[in-house]
C-alpha atoms as an extended CHARMM CRD file, in Angstrom:
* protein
*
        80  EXT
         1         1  UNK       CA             70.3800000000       85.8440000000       85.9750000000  PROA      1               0.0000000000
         2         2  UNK       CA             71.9420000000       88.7990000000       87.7830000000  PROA      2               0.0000000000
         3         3  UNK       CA             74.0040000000       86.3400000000       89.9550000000  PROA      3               0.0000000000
         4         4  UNK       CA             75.0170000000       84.9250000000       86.5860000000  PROA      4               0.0000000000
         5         5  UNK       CA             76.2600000000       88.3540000000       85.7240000000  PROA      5               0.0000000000
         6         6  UNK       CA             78.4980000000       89.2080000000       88.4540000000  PROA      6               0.0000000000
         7         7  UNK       CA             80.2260000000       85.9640000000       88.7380000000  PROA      7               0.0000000000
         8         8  UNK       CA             80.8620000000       86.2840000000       84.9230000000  PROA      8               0.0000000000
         9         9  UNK       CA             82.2470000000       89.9870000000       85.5530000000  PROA      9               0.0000000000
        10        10  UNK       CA             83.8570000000       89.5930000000       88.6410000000  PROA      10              0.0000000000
        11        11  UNK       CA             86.0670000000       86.5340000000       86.9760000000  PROA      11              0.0000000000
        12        12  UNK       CA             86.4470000000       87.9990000000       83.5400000000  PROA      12              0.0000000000
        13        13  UNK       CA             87.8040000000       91.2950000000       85.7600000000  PROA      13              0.0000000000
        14        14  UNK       CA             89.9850000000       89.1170000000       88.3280000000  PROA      14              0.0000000000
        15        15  UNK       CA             92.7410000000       88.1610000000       86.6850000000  PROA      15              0.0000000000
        16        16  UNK       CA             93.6880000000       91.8900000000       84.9740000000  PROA      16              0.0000000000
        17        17  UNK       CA             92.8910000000       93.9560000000       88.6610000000  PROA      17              0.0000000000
        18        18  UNK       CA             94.4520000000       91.2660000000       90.7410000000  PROA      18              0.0000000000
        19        19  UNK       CA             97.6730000000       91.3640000000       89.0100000000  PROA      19              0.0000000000
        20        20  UNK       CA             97.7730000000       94.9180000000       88.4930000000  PROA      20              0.0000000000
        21        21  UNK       CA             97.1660000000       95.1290000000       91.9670000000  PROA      21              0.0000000000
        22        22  UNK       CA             99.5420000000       92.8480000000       92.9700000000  PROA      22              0.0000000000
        23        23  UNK       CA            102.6430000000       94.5500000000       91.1720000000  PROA      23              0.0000000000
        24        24  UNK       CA            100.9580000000       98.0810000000       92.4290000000  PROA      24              0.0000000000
        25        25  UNK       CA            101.6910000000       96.7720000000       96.2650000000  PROA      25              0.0000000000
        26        26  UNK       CA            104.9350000000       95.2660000000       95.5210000000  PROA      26              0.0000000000
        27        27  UNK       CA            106.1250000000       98.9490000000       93.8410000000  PROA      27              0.0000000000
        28        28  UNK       CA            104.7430000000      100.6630000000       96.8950000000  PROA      28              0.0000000000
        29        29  UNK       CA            106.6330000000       98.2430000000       99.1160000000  PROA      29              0.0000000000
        30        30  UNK       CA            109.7840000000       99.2320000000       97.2470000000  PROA      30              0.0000000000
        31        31  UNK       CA            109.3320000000      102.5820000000       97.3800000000  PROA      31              0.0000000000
        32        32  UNK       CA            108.6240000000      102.5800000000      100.7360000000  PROA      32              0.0000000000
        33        33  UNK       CA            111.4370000000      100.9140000000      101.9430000000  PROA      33              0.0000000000
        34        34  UNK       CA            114.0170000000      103.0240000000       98.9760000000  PROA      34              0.0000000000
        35        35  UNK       CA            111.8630000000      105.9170000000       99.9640000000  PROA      35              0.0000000000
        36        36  UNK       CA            111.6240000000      107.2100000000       96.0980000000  PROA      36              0.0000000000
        37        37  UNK       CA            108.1340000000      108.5490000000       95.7630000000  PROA      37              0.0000000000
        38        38  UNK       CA            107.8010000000      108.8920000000       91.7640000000  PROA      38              0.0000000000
        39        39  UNK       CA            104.3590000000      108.7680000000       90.4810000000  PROA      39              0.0000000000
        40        40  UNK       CA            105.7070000000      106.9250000000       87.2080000000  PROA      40              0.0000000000
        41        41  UNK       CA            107.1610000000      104.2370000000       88.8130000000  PROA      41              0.0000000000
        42        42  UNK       CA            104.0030000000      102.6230000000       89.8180000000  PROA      42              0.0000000000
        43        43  UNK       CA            101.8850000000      104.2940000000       86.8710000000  PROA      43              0.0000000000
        44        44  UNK       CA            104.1370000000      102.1560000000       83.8780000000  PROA      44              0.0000000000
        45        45  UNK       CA            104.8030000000       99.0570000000       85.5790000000  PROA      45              0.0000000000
        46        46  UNK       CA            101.0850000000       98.4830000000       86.3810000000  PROA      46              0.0000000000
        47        47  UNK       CA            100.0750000000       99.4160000000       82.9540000000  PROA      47              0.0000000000
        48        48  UNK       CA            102.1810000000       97.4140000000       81.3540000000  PROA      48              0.0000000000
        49        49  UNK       CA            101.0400000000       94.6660000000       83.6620000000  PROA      49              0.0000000000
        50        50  UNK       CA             97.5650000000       94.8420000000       82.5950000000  PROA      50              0.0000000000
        51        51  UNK       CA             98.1760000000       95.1630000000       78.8330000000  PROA      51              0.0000000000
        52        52  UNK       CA            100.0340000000       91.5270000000       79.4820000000  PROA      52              0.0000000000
        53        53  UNK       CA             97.5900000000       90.7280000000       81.7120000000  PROA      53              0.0000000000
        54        54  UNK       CA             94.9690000000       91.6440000000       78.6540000000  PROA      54              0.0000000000
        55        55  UNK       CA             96.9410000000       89.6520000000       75.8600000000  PROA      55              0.0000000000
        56        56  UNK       CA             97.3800000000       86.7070000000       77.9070000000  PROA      56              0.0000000000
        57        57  UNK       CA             93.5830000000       85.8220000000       79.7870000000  PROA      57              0.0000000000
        58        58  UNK       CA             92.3240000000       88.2890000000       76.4940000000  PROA      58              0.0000000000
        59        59  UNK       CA             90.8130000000       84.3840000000       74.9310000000  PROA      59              0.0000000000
        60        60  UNK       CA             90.0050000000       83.0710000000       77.8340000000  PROA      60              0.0000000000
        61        61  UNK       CA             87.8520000000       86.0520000000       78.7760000000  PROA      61              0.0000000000
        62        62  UNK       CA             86.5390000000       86.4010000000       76.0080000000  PROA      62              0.0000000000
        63        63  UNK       CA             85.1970000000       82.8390000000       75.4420000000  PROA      63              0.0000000000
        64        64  UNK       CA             83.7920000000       83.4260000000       79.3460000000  PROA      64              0.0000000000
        65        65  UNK       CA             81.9100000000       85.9400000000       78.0680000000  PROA      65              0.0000000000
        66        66  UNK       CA             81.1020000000       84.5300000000       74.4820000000  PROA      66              0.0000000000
        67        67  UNK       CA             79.5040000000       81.4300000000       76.9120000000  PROA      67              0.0000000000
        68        68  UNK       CA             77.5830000000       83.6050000000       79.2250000000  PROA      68              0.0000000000
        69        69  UNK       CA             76.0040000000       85.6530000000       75.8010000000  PROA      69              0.0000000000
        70        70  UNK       CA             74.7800000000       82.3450000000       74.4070000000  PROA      70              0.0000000000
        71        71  UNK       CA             73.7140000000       81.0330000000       78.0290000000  PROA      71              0.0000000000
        72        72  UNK       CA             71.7760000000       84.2810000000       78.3760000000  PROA      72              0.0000000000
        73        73  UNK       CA             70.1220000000       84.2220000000       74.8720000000  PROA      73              0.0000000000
        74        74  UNK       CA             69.0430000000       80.6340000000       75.1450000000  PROA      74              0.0000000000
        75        75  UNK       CA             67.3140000000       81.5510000000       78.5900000000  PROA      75              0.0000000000
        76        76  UNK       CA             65.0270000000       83.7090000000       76.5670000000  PROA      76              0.0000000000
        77        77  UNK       CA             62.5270000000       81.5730000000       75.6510000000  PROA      77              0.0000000000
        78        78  UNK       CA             62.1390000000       79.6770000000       78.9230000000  PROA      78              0.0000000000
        79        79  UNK       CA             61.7630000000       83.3350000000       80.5720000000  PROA      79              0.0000000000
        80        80  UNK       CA             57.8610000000       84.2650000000       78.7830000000  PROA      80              0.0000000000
């Protein structure tokens, strides 16, 4: 059951910290190589990459973790 509830996390968590992650090391490659060191220009982009992130996998992770409330609840029984 714990198993069960890290894979659930750790996919239902993927998708928003990858890409913000991804577009954080693409704006420090950028400033790095422009040599502009502005805290707000990896702050916005990143948040505005995980509120997209959010809106578009928002279903999908939340019917992941819809299944693995029902899966969990119907273990019950089988665990006394």
């Amino acid at each position: 059951m714990t198993s069960d509830l890290f894979w659930t996390g750790l996919l239902v968590c993927l998708p928003v910290l990858g890409l913000t992650m991804l577009v954080g090391l693409v704006i420090s490659v950028l400033q790095v190589v422009t040599q502009v060191q502005e805290m707000s220009l990896t702050f916005v982009p990143k948040l505005v990459t995980a509120g997209v992130a959010i809106v578009v996998f928002g279903p999908w992770m939340l019917r992941t973790l819809c299944q693995f409330t029902v899966q969990l609840w119907s273990r019950i029984p089988s665990m006394f």
